[in-house]
Residue frames as qw, qx, qy, qz and C-alpha x, y, z in Angstrom:
[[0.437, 0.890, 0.021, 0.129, -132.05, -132.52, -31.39],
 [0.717, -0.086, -0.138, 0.678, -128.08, -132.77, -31.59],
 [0.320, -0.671, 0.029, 0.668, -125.99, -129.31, -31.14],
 [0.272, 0.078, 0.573, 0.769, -125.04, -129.30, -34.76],
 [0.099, 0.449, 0.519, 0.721, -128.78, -127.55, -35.37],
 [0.425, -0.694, -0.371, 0.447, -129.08, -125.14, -32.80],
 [0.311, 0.874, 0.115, 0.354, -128.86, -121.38, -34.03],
 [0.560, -0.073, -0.370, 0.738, -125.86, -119.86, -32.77],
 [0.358, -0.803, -0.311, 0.362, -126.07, -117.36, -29.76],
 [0.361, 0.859, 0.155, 0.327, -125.97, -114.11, -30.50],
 [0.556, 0.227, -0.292, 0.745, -122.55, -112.32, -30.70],
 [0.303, -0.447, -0.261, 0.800, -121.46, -109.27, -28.19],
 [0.014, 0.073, -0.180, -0.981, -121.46, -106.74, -30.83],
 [0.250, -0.362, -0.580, -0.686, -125.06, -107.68, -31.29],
 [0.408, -0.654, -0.634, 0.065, -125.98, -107.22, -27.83],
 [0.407, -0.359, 0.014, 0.840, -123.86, -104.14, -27.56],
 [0.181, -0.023, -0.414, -0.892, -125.22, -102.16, -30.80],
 [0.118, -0.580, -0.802, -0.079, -128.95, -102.36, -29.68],
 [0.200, -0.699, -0.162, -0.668, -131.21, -99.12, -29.62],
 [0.016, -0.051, 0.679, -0.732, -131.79, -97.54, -26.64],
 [0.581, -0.086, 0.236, -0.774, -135.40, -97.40, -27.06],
 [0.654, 0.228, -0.699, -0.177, -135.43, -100.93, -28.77],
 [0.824, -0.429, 0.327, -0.171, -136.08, -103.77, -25.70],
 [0.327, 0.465, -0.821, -0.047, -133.08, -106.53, -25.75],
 [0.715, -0.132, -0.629, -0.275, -133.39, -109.59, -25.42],
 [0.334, 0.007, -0.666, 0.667, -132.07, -109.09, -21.46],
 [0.272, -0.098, 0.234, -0.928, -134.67, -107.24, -20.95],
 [0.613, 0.049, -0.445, -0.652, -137.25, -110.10, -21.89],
 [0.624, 0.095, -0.776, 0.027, -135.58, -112.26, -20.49],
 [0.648, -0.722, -0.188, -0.151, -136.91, -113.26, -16.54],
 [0.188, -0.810, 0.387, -0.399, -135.35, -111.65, -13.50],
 [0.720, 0.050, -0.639, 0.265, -133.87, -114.16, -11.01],
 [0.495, -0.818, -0.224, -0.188, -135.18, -113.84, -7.74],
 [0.425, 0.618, -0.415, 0.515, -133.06, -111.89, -5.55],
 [0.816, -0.467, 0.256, -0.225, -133.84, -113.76, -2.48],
 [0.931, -0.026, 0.315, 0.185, -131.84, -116.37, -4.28],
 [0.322, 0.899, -0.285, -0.082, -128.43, -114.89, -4.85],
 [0.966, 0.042, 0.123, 0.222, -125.86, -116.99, -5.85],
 [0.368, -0.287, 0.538, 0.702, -122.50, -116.66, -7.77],
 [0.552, 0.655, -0.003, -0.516, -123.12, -115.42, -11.18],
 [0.738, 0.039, 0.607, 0.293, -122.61, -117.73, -14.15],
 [0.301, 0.763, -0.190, -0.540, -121.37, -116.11, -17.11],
 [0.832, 0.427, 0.351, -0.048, -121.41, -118.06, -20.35],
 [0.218, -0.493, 0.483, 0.690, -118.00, -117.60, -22.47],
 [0.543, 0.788, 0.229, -0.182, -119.47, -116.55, -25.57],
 [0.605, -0.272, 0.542, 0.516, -117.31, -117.18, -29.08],
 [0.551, 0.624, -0.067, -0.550, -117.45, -116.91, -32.82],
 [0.041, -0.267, 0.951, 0.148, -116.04, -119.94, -33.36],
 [0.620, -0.039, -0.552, -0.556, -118.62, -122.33, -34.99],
 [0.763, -0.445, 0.246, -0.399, -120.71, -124.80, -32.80],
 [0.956, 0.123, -0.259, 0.065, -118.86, -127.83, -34.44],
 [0.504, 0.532, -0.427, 0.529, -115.44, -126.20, -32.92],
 [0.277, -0.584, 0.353, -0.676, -116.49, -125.58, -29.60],
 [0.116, 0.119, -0.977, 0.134, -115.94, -128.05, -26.78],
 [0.408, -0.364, -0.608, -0.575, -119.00, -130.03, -26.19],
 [0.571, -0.591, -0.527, 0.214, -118.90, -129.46, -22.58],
 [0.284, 0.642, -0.320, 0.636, -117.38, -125.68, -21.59],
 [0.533, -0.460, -0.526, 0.478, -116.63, -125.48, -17.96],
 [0.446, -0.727, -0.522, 0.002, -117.58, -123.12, -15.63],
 [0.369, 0.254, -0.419, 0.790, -115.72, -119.89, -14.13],
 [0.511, -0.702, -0.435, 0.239, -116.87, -118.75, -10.60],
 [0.340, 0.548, -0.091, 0.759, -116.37, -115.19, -10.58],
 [0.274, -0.271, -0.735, 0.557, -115.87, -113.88, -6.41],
 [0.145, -0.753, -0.610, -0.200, -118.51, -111.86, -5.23],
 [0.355, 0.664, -0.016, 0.658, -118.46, -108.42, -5.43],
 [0.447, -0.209, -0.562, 0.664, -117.11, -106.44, -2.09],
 [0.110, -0.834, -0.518, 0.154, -119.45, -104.47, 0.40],
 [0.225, 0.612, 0.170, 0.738, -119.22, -100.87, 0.39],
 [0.398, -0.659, -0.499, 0.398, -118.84, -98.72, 3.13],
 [0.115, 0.774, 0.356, 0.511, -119.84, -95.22, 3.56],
 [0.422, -0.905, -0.058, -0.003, -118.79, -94.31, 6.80],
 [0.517, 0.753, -0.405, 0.051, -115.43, -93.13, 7.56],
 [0.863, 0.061, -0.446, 0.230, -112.33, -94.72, 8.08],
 [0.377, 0.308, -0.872, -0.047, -110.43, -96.26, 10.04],
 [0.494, -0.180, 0.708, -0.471, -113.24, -97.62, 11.70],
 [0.254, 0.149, -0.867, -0.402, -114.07, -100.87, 10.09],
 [0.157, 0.349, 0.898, -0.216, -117.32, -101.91, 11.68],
 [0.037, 0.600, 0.670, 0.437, -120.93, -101.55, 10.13],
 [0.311, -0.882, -0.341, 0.091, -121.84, -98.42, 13.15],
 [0.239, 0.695, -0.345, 0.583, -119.57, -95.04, 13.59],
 [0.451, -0.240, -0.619, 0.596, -117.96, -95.23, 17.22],
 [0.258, -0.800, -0.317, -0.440, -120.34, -92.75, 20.00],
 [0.510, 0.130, -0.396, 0.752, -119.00, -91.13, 21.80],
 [0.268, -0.704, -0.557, 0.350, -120.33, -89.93, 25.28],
 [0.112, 0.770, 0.137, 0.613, -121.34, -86.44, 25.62],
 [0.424, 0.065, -0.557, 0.712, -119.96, -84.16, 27.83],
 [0.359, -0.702, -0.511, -0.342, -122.40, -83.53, 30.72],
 [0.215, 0.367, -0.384, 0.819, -121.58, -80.33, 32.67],
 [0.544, -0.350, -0.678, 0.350, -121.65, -81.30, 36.70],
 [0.356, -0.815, -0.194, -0.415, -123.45, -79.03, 38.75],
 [0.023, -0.634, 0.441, -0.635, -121.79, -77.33, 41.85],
 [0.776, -0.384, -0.499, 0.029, -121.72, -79.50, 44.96],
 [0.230, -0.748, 0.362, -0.506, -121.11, -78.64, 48.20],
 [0.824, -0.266, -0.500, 0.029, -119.12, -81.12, 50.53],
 [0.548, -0.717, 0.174, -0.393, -118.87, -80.78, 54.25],
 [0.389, 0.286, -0.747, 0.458, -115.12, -82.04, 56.03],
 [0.762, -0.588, -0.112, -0.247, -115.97, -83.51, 59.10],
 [0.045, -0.844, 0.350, -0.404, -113.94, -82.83, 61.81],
 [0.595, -0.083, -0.767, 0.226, -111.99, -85.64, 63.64],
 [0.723, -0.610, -0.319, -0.055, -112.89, -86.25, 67.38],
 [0.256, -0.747, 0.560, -0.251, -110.62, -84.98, 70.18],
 [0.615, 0.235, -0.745, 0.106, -108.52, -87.70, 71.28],
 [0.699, -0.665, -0.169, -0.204, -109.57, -89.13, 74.88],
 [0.070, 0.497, -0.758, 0.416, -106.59, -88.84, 77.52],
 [0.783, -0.221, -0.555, -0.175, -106.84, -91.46, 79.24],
 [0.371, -0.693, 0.511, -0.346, -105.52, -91.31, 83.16],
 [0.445, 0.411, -0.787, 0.115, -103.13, -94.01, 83.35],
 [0.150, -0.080, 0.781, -0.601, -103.96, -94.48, 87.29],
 [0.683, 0.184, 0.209, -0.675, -108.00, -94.66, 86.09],
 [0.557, 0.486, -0.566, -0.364, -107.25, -96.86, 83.22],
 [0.749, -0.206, 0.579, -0.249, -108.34, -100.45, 84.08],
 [0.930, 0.340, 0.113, 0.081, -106.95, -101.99, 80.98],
 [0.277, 0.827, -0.454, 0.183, -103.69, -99.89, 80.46],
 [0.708, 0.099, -0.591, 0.373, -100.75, -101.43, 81.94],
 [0.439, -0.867, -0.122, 0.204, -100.13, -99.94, 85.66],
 [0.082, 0.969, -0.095, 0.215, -98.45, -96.89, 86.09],
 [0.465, 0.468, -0.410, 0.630, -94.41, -96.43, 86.34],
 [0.541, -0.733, -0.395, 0.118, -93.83, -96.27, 90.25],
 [0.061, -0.995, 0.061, -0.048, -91.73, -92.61, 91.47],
 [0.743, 0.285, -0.451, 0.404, -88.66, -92.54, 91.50],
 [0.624, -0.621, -0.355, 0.315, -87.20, -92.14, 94.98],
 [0.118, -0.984, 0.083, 0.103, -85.80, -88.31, 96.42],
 [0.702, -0.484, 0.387, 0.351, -82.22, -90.09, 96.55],
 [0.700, 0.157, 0.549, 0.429, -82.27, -91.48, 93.18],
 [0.272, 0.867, 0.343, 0.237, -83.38, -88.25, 91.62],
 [0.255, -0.932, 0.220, 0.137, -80.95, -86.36, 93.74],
 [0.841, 0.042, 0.472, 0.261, -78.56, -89.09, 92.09],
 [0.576, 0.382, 0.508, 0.515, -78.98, -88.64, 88.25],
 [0.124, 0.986, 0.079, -0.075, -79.82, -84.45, 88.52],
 [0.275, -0.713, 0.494, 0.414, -75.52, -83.83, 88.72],
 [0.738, -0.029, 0.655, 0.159, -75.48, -86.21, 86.38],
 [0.438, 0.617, 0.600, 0.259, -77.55, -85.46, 83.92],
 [0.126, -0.948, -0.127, 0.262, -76.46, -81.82, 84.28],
 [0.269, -0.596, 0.580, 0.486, -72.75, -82.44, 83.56],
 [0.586, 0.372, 0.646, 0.317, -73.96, -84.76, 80.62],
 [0.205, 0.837, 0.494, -0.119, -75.26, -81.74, 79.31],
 [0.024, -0.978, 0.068, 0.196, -72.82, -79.11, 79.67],
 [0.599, -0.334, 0.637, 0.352, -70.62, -81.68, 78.18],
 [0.451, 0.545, 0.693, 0.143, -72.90, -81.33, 74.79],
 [0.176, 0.966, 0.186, -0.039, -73.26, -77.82, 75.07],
 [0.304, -0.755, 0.480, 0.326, -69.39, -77.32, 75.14],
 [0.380, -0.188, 0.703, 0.572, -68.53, -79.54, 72.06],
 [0.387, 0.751, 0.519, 0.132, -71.74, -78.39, 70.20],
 [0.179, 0.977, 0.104, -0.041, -70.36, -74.95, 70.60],
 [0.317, -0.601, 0.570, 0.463, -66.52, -75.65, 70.14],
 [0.417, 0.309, 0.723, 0.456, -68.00, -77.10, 66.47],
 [0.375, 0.787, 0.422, 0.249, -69.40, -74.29, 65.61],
 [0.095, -0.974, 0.204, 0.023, -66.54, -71.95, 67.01],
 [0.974, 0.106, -0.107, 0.172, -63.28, -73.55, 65.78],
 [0.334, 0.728, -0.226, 0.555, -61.13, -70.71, 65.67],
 [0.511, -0.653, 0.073, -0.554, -62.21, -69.75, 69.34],
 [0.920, -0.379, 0.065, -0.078, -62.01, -72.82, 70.67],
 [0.753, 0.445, -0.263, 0.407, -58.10, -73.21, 69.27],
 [0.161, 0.607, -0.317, 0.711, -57.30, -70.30, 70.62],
 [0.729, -0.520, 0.257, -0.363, -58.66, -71.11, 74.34],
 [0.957, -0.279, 0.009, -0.071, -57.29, -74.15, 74.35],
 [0.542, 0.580, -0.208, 0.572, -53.76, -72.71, 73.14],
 [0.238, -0.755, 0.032, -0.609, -54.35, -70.55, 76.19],
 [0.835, -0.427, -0.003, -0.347, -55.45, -73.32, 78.77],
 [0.916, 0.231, -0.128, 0.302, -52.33, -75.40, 77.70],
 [0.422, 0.654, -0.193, 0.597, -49.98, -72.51, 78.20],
 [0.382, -0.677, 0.202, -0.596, -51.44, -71.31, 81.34],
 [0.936, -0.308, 0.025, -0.168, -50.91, -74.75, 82.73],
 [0.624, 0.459, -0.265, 0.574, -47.22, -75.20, 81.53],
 [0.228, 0.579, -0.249, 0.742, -46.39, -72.10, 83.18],
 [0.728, -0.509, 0.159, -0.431, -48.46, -72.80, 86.39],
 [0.942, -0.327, -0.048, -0.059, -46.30, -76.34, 86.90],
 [0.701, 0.056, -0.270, 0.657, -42.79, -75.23, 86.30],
 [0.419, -0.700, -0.066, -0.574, -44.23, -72.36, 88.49],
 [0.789, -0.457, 0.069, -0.405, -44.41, -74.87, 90.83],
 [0.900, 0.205, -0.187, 0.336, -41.34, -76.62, 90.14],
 [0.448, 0.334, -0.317, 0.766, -39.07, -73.94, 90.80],
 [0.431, -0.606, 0.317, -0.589, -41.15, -72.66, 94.12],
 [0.881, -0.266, 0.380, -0.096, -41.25, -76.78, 95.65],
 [0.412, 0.583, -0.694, -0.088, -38.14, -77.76, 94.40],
 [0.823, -0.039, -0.557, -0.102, -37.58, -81.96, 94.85],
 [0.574, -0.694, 0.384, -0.203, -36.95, -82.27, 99.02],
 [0.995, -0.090, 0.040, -0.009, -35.46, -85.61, 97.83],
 [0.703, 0.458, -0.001, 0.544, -32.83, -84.72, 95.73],
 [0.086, -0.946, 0.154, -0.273, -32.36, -81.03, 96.85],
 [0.420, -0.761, 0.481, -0.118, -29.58, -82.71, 100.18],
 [0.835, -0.135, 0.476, 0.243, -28.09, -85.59, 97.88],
 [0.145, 0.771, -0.444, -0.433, -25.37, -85.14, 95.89],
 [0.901, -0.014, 0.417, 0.116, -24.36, -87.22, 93.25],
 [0.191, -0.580, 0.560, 0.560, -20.94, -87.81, 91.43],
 [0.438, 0.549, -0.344, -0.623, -20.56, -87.93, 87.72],
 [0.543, 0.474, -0.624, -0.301, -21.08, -90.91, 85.61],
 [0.374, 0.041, 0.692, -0.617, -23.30, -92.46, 88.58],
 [0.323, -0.411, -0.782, -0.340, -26.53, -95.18, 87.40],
 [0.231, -0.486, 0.059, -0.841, -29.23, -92.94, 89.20],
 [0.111, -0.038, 0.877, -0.466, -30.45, -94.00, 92.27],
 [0.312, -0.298, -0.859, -0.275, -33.82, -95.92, 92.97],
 [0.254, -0.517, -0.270, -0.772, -36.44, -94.99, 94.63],
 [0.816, -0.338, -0.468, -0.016, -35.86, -96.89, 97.22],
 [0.639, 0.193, -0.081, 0.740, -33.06, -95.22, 98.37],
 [0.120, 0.430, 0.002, 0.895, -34.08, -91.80, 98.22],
 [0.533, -0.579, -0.283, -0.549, -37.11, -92.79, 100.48],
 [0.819, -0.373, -0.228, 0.372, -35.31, -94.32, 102.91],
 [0.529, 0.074, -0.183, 0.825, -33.06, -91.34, 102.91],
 [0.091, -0.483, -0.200, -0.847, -35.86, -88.67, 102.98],
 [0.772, -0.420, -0.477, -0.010, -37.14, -90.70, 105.75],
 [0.632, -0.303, -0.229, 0.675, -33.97, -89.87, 108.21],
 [0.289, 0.150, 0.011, 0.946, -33.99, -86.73, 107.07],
 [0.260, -0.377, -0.030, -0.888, -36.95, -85.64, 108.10],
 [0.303, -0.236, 0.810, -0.443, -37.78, -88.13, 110.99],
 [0.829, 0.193, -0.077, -0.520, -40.36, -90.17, 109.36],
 [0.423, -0.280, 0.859, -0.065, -40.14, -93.83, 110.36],
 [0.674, 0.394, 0.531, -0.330, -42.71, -94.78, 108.33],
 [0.536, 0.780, -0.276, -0.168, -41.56, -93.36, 105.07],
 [0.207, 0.598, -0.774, -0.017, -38.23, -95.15, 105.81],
 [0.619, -0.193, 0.705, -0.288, -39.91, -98.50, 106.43],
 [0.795, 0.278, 0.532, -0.090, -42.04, -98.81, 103.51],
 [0.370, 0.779, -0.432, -0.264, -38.96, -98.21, 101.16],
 [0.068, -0.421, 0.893, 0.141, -37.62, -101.62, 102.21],
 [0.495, 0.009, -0.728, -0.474, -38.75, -104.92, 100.11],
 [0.816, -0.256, -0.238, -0.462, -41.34, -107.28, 101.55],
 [0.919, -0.004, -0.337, 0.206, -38.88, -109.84, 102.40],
 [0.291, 0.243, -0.494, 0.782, -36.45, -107.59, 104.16],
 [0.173, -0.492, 0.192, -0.831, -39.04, -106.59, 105.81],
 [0.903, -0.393, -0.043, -0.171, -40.24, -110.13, 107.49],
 [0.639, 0.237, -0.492, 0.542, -36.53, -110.46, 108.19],
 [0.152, 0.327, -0.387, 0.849, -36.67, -107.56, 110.53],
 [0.635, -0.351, 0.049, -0.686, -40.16, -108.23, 111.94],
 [0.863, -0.205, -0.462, 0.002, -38.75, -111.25, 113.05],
 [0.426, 0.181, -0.416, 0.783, -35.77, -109.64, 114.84],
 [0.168, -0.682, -0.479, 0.527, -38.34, -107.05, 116.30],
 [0.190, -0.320, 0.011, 0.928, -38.13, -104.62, 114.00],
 [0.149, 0.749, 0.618, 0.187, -40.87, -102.42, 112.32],
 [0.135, 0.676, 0.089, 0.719, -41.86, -98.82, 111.32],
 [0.668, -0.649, -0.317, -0.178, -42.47, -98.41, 114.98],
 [0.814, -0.323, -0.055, 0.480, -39.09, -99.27, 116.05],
 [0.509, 0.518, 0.326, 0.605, -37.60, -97.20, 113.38],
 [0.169, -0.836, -0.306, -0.422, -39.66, -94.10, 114.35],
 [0.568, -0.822, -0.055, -0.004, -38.90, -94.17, 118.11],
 [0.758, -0.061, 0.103, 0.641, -34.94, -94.55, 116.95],
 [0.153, 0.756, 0.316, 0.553, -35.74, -91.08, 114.95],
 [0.340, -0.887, -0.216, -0.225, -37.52, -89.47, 117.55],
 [0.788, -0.486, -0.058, 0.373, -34.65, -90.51, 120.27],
 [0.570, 0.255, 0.190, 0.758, -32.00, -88.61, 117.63],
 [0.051, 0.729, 0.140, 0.668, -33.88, -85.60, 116.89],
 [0.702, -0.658, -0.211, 0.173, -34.40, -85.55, 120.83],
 [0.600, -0.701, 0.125, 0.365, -30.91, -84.94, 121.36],
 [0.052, 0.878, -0.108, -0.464, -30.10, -82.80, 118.36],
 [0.455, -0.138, 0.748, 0.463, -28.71, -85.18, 116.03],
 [0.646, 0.647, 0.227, -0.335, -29.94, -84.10, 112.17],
 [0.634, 0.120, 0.609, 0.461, -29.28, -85.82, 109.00],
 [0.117, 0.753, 0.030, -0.646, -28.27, -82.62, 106.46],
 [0.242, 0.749, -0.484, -0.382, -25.91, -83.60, 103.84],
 [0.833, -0.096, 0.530, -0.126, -25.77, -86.98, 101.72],
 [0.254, 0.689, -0.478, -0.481, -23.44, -87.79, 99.01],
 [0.899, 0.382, 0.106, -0.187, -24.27, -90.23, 96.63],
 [0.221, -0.697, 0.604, 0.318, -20.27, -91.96, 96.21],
 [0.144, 0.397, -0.804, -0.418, -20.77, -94.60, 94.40],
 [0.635, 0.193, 0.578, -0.474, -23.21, -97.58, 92.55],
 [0.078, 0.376, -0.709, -0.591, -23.77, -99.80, 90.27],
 [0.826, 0.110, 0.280, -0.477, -26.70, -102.42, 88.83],
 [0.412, -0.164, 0.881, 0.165, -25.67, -105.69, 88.19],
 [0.250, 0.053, -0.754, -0.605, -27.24, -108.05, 84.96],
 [0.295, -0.316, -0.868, -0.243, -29.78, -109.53, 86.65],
 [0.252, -0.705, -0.360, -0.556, -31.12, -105.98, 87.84],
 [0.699, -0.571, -0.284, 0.323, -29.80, -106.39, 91.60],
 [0.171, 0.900, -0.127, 0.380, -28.57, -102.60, 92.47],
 [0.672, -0.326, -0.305, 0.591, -25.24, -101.75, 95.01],
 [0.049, 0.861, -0.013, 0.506, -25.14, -98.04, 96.18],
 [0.560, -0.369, -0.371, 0.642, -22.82, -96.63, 98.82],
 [0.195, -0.807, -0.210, -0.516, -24.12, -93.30, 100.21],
 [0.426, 0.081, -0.377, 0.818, -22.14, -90.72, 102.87],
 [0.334, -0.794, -0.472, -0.189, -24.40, -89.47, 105.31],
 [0.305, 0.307, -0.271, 0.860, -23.40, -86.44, 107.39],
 [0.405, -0.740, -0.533, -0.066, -24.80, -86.12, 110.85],
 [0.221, 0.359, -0.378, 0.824, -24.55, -83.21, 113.09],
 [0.667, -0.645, -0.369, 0.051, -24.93, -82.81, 116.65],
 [0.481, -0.835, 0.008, 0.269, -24.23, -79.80, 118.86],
 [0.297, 0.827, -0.391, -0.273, -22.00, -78.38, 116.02],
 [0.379, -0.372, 0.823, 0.201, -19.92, -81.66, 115.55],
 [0.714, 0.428, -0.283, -0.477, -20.28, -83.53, 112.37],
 [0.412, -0.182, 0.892, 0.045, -19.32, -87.26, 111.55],
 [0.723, 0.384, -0.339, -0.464, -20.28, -88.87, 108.19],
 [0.744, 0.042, 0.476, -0.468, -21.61, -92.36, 107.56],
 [0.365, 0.317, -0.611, -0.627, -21.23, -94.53, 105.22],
 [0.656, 0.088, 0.608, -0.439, -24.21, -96.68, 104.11],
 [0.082, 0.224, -0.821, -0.518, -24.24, -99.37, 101.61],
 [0.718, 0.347, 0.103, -0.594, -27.85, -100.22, 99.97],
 [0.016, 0.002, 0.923, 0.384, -28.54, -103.61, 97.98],
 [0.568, 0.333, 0.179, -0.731, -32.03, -103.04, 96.04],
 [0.558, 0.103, 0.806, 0.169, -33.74, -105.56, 93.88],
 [0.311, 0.213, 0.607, 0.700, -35.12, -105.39, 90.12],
 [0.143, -0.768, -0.547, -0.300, -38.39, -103.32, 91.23],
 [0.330, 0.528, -0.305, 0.721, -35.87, -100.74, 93.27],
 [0.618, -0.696, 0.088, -0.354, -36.90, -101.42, 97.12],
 [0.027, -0.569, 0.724, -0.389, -33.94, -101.94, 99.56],
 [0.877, -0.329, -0.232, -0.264, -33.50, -105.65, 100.46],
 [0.799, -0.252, -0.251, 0.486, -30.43, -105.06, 102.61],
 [0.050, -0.945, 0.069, -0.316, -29.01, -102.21, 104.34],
 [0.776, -0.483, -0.226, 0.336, -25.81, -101.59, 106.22],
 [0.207, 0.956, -0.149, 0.147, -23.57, -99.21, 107.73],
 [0.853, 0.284, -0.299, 0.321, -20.26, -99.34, 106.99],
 [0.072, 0.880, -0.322, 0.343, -18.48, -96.81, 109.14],
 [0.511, 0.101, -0.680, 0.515, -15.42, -97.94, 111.54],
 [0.135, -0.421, 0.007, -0.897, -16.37, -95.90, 113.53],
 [0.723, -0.205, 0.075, -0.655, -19.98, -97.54, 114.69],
 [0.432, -0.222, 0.814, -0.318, -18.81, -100.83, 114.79],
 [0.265, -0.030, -0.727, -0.633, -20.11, -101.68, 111.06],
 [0.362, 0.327, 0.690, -0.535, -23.75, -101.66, 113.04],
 [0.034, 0.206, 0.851, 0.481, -25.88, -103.41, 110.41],
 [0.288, -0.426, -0.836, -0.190, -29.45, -102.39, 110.23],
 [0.414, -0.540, -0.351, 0.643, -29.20, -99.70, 112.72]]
């Protein structure tokens, strides 16, 4: 049977305008098991004649309808989220346990320990006690001059003064024995040190002092001749003996050469038994100011060198 005599399918408006109490033809028509759910085919329904329609319509595939959910949002899963109840924690009692004493061990008992530090000896201990004593009071004096600044100014302002005044104190009671019985003229290169000892020497009998003013080398010159602090001395002694004393010494003239080598000429004044007679000795010192030649000029003596 072709298409061409086939009653046409009934329109919308005639499935739309149907009684309510009136059955439709949907209602006749069998269910489709709903085990077997599918897409839904829906027929495109016209009012175009059958001859106009195509002789094959095609198919729309309408998507399937979306799930519903009832619970709320934002939790997207099929179960609300549970959430733990709060379960209220009985009272416990807990019980600190006390650490252990520590064992002392006795070093001397102690058969694993290393061995015991041996004493130190009475000496050594008698040793480091001053030590360690002055260490101390060396601590306790700049701990407490830091934390007294003022104080500590002023003391030492004190200490400083008192010391000043305590050494030209001492200046003007011990005036210089060297200088004090040599004169010297104006506009004079000062004498060496050699010199003055070797004069301070005669002047106050002291061989010794007036040996070791002269240089090394002068002085194995003269220890070949025979001479030494020895000699020297007993020349002294032999003077003072018979009343001869060196008082008055005048510094006459002297100069120092370029290549440090000094020349002094010095006027001794001896008396003896009220008589005076002056001397005149001429000094040649080297660059480190010890006498490596000595002589006396006077007419007098017979220009006795060394003497």
């Amino acid at each position: 049977m072709s298409d061409a005599l086939q009653p046409p399918p009934p329109s919308v408006e005639a499935l739309t305008n149907d009684q309510p109490g009136e059955p439709t033809p949907t209602d006749a028509m069998p269910q489709p098991d709903t085990a077997d759910l599918g897409p839904a085919r829906v027929p495109i329904l016209s009012n175009a004649p059958v001859a106009e329609q195509q002789p094959s319509p095609t198919e729309q595939r309408l998507p399937a309808p979306a799930p519903q959910h009832n619970y709320p949002q934002p939790y997207p899963q099929p179960y609300p989220p549970q959430r733990p109840q709060q379960v209220a924690l009985a009272e416990q009692s807990v019980a600190i346990a006390e650490p252990a004493p520590i064992a002392r061990v006795d070093p001397y008992n102690d058969p694993y320990g290393p061995p015991p530090p041996k004493p130190q000896s009475r000496v050594w201990r008698a040793i480091k006690w001053p030590i360690r004593q002055a260490i101390k009071g060396i601590y306790l004096l700049f701990s407490a001059a830091g934390r007294h600044r003022l104080a500590t100014a002023l003391i030492l302002g004190a200490l400083l003064l008192f010391i000043g005044a305590g050494f030209l104190t001492y200046r003007y009671t011990h005036p210089d024995t060297i200088d004090a019985h040599i004169s010297t003229q104006a506009n004079l290169p000062p004498l060496p040190s050699g010199v003055k000892h070797f004069i301070e020497g005669y002047h106050t009998y002291n061989g010794q002092e007036t040996w070791d003013s002269l240089s090394a080398q002068y002085q194995a010159q003269l220890a070949q001749q025979g001479g030494s602090a020895e000699v020297i001395q007993s020349s002294l002694a032999q003077a003072k003996a018979q009343g001869i004393s060196f008082e008055n010494f005048v510094y006459a003239g002297g100069y120092i050469g370029s290549d440090g080598i000094g020349h002094y000429m010095i006027e001794a004044t001896l008396t003896a038994d009220s008589q005076k007679e002056v001397h005149n000795w001429y000094f040649v010192t080297d660059p480190n100011g010890k006498i490596s030649a000595w002589a006396n000029l006077t007419p007098s003596s017979g220009n006795a060198s060394g003497q």
